[in-house]
N, C-alpha and C positions, 0 to 999 in steps of 0.2 A: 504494500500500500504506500501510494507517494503522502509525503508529510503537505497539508497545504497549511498555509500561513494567510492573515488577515491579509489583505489586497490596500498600501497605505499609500494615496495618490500623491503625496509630500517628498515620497521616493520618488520619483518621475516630475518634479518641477526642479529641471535644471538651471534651465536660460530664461531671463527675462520673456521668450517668446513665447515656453512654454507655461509661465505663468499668465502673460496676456493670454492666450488661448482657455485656459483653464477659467479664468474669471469670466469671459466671454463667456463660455459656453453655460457657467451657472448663470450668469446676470439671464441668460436670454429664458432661464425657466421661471422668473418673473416670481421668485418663493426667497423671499427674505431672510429667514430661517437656514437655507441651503444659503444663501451666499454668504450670512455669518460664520455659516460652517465654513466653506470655501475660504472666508478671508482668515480662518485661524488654523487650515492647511497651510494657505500659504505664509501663513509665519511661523509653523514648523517649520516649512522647509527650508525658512530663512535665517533661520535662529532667532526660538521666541526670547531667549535674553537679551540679543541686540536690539529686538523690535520694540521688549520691554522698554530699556534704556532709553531708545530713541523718542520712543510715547508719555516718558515721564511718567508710567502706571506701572502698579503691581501684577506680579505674573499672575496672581490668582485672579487679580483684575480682567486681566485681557485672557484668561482661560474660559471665567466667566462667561463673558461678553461676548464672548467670539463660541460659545457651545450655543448647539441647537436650541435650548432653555434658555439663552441668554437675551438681552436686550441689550444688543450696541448702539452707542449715542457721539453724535461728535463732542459732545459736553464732556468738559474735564471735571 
């Protein structure tokens, strides 16, 4: 039996291109929810301490915020 592992799309956003693509393609399913999700992929894939830093917020903050349950706001 092959071992299968969760499927983590944060592996697969290398290049800026492939992050453009990737936001696109949630933005255009028009579900809020999913694109919070999407924007806290993509800052896995970015390094959420850098993104932390750069945001001036708490990792738990932007873990928060950026989960399906979350409610992100541009308000600091």
């Amino acid at each position: 039996m092959t071992d299968l592992h969760p499927f983590d799309s944060a592996e697969h956003l290398e290049t800026e291109a492939d992050v453009a693509a990737y936001l696109e393609a949630c933005a255009a399913e028009e579900d809020p929810a999913l694109m919070a999700h999407a924007l806290g992929v993509v800052a896995r894939a970015r390094n959420v301490s850098r993104v932390v830093r750069d945001a001036g917020l708490t990792r738990e903050g932007v873990y928060k915020a950026l989960s399906r349950d979350g409610n992100p706001s541009l308000a600091r």
